[in-house]
C-alpha positions in Angstrom: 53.3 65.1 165.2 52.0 68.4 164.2 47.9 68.7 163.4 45.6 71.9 163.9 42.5 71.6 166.7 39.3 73.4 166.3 38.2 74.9 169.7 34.6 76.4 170.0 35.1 80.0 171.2 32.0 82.1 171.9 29.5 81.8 169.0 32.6 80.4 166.4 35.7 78.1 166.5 39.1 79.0 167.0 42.3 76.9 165.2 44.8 76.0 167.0 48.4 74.3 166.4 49.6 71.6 168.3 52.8 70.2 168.3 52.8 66.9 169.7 56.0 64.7 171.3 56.0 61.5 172.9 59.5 60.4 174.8 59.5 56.7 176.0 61.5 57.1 179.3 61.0 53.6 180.6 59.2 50.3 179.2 56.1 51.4 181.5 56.1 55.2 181.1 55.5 57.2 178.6 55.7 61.5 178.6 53.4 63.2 176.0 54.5 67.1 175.7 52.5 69.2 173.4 52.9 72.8 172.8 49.9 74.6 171.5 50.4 77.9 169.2 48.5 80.9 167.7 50.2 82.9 164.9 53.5 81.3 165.5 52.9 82.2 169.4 53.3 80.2 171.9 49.9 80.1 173.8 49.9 76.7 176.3 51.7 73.7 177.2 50.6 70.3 178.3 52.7 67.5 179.6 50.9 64.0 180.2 52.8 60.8 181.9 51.4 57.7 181.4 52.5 54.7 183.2 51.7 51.2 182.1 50.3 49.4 185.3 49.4 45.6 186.1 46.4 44.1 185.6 44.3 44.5 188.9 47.3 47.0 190.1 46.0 50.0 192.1 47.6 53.4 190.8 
């Protein structure tokens, strides 16, 4: 998925692209990569895992 975010920078905004993945590895977890760009630069990374947990299940 591919969608622009508005960050507030000093007194203005900033937009950024974001380029959004999702891999299902295993029934119960989940990787989310996105890439996040600036004039067709590459300016940050964030990857998330997400794992699906029991009801009442400590983490």
């Amino acid at each position: 998925m591919n969608y622009v975010l508005r960050v507030s920078y000093g007194d203005g905004t900033i937009d950024v692209r974001m380029d959004d993945w999702m891999y299902l590895v295993t029934p119960d977890t989940l990787i989310n990569q996105t890439t996040m760009s600036k004039w067709g630069v590459d300016v940050g990374e964030v990857v998330l895992v997400i794992q699906k947990h029991e009801s009442g299940a400590t983490p």
